[in-house]
C-alpha positions as CSV (number, residue, x, y, z in Angstrom):
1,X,0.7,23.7,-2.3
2,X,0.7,20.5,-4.0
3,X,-1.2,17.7,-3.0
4,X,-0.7,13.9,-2.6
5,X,-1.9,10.8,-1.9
6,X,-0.6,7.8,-0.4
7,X,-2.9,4.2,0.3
8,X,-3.1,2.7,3.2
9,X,-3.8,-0.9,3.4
10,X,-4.7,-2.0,6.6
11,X,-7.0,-5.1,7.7
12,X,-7.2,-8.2,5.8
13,X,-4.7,-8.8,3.1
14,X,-7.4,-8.7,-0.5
15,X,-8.6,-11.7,-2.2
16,X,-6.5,-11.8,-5.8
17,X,-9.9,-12.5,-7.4
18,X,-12.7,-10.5,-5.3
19,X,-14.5,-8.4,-6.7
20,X,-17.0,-5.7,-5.1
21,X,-20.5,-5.6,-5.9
22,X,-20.6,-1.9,-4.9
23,X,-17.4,0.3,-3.6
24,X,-18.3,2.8,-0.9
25,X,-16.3,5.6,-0.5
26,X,-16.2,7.1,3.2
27,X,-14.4,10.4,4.1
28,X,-14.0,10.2,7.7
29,X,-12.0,12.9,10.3
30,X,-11.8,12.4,14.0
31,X,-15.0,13.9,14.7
32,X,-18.1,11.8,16.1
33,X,-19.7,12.3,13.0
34,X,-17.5,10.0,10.7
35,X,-17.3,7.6,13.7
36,X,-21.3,7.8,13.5
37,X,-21.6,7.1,9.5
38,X,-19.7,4.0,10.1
39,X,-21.5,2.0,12.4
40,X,-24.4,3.7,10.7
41,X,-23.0,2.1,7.2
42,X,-22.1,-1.4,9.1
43,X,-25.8,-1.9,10.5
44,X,-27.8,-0.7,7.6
45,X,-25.9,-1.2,4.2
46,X,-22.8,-2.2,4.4
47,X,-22.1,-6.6,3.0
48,X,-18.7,-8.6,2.6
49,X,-19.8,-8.7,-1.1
50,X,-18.6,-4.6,-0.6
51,X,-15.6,-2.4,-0.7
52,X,-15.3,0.1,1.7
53,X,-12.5,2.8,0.7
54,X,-11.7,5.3,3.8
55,X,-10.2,8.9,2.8
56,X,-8.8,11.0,5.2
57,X,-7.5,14.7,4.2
58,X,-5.0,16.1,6.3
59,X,-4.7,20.1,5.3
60,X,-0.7,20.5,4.8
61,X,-1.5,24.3,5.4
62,X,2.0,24.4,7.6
63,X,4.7,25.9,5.3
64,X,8.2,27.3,6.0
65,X,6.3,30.8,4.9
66,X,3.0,31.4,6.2
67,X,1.3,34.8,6.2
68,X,0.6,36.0,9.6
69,X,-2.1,38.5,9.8
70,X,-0.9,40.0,13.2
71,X,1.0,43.0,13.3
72,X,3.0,44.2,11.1
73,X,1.4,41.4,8.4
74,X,4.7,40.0,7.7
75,X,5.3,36.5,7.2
76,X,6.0,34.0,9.9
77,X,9.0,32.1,8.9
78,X,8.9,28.5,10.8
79,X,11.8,26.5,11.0
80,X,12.1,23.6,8.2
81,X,12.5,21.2,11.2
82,X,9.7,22.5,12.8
83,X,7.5,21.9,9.4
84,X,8.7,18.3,9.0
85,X,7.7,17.5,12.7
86,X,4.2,18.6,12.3
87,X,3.9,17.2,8.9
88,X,4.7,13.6,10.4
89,X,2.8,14.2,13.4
90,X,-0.4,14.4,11.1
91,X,0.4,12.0,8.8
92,X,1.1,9.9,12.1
93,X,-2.7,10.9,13.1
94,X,-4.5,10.8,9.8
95,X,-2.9,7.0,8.9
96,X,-4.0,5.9,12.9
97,X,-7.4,7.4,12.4
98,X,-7.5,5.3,9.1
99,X,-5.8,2.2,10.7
100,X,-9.0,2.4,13.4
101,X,-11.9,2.6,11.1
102,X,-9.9,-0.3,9.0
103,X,-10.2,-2.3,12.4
104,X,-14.0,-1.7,12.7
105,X,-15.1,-2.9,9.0
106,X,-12.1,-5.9,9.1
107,X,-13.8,-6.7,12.3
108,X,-17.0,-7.1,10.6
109,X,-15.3,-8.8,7.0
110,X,-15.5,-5.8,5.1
111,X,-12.9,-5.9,2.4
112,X,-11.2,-2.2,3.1
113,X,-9.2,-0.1,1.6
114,X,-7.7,3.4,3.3
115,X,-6.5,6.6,1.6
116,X,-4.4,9.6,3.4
117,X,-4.4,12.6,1.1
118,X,-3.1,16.1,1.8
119,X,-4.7,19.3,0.7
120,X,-7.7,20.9,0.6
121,X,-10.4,18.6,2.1
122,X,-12.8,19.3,-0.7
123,X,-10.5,19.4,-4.1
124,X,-9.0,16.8,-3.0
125,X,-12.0,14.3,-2.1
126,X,-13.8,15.4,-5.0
127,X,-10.5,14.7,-7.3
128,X,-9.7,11.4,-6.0
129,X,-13.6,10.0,-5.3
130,X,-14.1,10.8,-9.1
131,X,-11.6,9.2,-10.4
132,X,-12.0,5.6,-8.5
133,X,-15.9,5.8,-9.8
134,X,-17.3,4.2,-6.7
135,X,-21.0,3.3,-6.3
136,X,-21.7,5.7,-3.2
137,X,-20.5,7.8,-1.1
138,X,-21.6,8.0,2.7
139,X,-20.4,10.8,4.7
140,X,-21.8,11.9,7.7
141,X,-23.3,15.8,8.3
142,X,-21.7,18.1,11.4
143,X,-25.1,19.8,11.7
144,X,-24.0,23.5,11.3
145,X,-26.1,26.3,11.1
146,X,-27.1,27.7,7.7
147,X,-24.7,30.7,8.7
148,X,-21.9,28.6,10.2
149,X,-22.0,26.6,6.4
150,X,-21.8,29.7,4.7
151,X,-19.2,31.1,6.5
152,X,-17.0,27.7,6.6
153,X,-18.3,26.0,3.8
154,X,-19.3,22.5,4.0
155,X,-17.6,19.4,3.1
156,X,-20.6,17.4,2.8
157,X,-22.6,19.7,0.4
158,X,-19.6,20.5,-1.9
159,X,-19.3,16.9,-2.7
160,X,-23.0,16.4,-3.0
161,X,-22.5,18.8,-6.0
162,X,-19.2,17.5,-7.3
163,X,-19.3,14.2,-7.1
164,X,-19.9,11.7,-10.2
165,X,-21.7,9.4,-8.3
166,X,-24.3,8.9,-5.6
167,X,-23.6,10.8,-2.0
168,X,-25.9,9.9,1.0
169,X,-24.9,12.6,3.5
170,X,-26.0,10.9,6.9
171,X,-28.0,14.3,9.4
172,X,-26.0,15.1,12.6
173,X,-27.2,12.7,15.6
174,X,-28.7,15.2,18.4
């Protein structure tokens, strides 16, 4: 699977000559978590001297081939129609989710920037966070168990490991 990424500019057009004190990288999904980090982020660090960057990761994981472990374990072959409609139904979702959060930093002049990628959530974050060398990164924790992380891996720790720069993982509200 290859991976890509496309930006998203949404909000306020930028400033030819602005410059960011700090650039804040957020990954965000759909869950109440990411929604949480940002308002978090807006009342307690975030200034219009800042960029915010927004990353969403959509998986891709929908092929004309996939393996199907059911019986027989033979592959499921999925129409090519059928893997272009779901494709652009999530980029659809992942570039509203992104057009949303935009809304909610514009709203509060934060100079925003917005990043769809496909992939692996982790590779992919890690890849692209690295190379823009932002200041921080804020992402918010989905409180799993120590089992439930183990078994699924989590986002937030992996890039707490990989990334080049500060990450402040914000805990699960309870």
């Amino acid at each position: 699977m290859t991976s890509s990424a496309e930006e998203v500019h949404h909000g306020a057009p930028q400033h030819p000559d602005f410059k960011p004190k700090r650039t804040i990288v957020f990954p965000v999904d759909s869950s109440d978590h990411s929604k949480n980090t940002i308002i978090w982020a807006l009342e307690n660090l975030l200034t219009d001297q800042d960029q915010a960057i927004l990353m969403n990761v959509r998986s891709g994981v929908l092929s004309i081939f996939n393996v199907n472990m059911g019986y027989p374990y033979a592959p499921t072959v999925y129409p090519e129609e059928t893997v272009h409609r779901v494709e652009d139904a999530e980029k659809a979702a992942s570039h509203e989710l992104l057009l949303n959060y935009s809304k909610m930093l514009v709203a509060k002049k934060i100079h925003t920037k917005a990043i769809a990628l496909r992939g692996e959530a982790r590779s992919e974050l890690v890849t692209t966070i690295n190379s823009l060398k932002p200041s921080l990164v804020v992402l918010g924790s989905r409180g799993l168990s120590n089992i439930a992380t183990s078994l699924l891996g989590s986002v937030s720790n992996y890039l707490l490991h990989n990334c080049e720069c500060p990450v402040l993982i914000l805990p699960a509200k309870k």
